[in-house]
C-alpha positions as CSV (number, residue, x, y, z in Angstrom):
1,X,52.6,-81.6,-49.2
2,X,54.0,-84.0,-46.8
3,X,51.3,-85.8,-44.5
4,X,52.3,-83.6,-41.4
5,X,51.7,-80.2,-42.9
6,X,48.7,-81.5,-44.2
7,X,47.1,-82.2,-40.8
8,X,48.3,-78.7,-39.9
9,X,46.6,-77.4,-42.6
10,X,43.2,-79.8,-41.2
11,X,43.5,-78.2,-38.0
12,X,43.7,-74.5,-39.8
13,X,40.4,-75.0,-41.2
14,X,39.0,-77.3,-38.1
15,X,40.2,-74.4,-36.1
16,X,38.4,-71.5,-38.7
17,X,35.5,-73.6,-38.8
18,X,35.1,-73.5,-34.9
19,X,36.0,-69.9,-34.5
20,X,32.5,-68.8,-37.2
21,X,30.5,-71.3,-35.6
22,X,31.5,-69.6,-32.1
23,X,30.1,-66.5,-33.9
24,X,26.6,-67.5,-34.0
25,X,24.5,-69.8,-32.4
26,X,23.9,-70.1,-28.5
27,X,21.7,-68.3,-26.6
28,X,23.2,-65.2,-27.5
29,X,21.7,-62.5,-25.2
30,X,19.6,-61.6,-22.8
31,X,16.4,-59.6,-22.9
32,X,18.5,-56.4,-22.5
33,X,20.4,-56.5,-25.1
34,X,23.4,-58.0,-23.5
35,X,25.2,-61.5,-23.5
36,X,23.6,-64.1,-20.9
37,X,26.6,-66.3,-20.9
38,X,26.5,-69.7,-19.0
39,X,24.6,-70.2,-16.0
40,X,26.6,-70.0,-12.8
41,X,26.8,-73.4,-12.0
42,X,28.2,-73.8,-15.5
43,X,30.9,-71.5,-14.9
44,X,31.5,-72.7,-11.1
45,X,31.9,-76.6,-12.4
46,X,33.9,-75.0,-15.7
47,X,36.2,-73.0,-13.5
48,X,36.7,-76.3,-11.3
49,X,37.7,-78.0,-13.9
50,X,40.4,-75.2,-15.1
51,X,41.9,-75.6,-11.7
52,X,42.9,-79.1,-11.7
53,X,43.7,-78.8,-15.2
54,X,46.2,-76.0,-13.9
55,X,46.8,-78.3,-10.6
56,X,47.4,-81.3,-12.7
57,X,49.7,-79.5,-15.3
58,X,51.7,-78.1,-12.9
59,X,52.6,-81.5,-11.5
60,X,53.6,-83.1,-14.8
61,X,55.8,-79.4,-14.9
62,X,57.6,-80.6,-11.9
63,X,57.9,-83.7,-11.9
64,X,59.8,-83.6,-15.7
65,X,62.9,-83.4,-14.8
66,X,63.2,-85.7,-12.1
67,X,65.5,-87.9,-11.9
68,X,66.6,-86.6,-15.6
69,X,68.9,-87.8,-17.7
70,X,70.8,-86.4,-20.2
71,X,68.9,-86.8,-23.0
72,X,68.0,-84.2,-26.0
73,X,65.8,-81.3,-24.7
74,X,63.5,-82.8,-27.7
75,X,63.4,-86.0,-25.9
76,X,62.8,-84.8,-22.5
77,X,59.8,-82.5,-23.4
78,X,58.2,-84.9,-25.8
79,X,58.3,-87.5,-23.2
80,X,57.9,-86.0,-20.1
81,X,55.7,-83.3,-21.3
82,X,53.4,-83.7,-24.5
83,X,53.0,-86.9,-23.8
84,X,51.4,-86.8,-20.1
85,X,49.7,-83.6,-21.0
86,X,47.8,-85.4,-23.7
87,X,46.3,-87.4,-21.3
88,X,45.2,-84.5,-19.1
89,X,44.0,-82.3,-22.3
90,X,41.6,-85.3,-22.8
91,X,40.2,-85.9,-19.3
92,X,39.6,-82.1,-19.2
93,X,38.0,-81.5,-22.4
94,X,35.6,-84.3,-21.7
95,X,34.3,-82.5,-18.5
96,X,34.4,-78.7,-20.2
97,X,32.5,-80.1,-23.6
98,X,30.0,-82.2,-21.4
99,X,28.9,-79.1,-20.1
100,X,27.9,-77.1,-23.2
101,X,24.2,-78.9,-23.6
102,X,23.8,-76.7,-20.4
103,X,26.4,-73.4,-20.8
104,X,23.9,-72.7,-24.4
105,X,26.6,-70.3,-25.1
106,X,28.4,-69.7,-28.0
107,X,31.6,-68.5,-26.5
108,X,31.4,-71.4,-24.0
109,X,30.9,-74.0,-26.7
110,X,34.2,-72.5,-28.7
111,X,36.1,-72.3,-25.7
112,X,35.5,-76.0,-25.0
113,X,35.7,-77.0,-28.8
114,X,39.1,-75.6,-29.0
115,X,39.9,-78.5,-26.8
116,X,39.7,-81.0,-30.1
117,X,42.2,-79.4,-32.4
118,X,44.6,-79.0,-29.7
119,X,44.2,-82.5,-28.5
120,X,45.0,-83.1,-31.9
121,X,48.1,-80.9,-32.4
122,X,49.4,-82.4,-29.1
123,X,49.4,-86.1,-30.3
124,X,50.8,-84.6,-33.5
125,X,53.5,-83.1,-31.8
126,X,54.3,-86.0,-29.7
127,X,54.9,-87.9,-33.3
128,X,57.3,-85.5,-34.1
129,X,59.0,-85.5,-31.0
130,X,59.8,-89.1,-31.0
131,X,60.4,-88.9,-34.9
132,X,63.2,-86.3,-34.1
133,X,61.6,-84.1,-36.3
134,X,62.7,-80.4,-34.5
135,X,61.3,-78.3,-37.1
136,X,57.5,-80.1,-37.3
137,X,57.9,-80.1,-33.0
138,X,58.1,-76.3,-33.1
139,X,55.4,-75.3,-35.9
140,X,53.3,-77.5,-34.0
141,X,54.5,-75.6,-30.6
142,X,53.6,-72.6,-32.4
143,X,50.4,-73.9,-33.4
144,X,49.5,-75.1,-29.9
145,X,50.4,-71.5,-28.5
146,X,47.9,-69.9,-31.3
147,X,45.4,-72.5,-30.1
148,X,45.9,-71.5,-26.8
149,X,45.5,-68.1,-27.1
150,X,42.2,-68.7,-28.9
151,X,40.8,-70.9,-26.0
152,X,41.8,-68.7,-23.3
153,X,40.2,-65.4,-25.3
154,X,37.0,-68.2,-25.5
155,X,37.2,-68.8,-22.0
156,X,37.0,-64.7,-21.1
157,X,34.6,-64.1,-23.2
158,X,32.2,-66.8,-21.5
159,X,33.4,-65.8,-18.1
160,X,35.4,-68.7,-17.6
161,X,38.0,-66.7,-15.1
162,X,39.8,-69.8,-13.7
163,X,40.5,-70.5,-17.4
164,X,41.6,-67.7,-19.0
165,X,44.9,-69.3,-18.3
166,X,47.7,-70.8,-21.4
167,X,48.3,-74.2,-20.3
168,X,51.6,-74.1,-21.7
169,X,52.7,-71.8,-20.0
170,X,52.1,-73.4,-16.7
171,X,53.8,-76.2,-18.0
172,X,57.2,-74.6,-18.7
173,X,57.2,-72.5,-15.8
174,X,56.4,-75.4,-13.4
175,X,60.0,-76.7,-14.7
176,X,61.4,-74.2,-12.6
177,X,59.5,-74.5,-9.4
């Protein structure tokens, strides 16, 4: 096993041994029977922070292609997006995970977990970008969408509504705006 698929295959398990400890744990429920979730302020400083993540991500969507040069679509993404997104990944998940002392939810402390492993898979992926390594650049893609997907399913479930949103999504389609 070569030393990149065995990182992925760290992050599989990092990412399984998240998702059971999101099962458990927290403060669970309320007296009735149903989930408490975070309190609001939780969720209105959370959700703040999904905004500029979406404000910020959109920017580095924009501003990749200017004053573009032809280059290898390989190049151009690794460099003018991975690699300023990492940046933003790790400002962000600092604010969401120094929040989770006070969310005491397990769907809240997933959500903003999640924010490690793809952290992770993002400076992974930047490697491979500037190693010209297409096929490692897209399982990594691939696992960055899965992560994604987990997050933003974390994020509803702890009524995180301003970030129930795929981050790479925003990025691509900010290309075009």
């Amino acid at each position: 096993m070569n030393r990149s698929a065995a990182r992925i295959a760290l992050l599989a398990g990092v990412l399984s041994a998240i998702a059971i400890a999101g099962c458990g744990g927290g403060n669970g429920a309320s007296e009735g029977g149903q989930p408490a979730g975070p309190p609001p302020a939780v969720i209105a400083k959370a959700n703040s922070n999904c905004r500029y993540l979406r404000r910020e991500a959109k920017e580095i969507g924009r501003g990749a292609l200017a004053g573009y040069t032809p280059a290898s679509a390989l190049q151009t993404t690794t460099e003018r997006l991975v690699k300023p997104s990492i940046a933003l990944l790790e400002r962000v998940a600092k604010r969401q995970q120094a929040l989770k002392p006070e969310a005491d939810d397990s769907w809240f402390g997933l959500y903003a977990d999640l924010f490690d492993p793809i952290v992770v898979t993002a400076q992974e992926r930047l490697r491979a970008g500037r190693e010209n390594d297409y096929g490692q650049a897209r399982d990594l893609e691939e696992l960055l969408t899965s992560l994604g997907l987990e997050q933003k399913a974390a994020a509803r479930q702890a009524s995180l509504r301003d970030c129930n949103v795929d981050f790479q999504h925003i990025l691509l389609s900010s290309l075009s705006e």
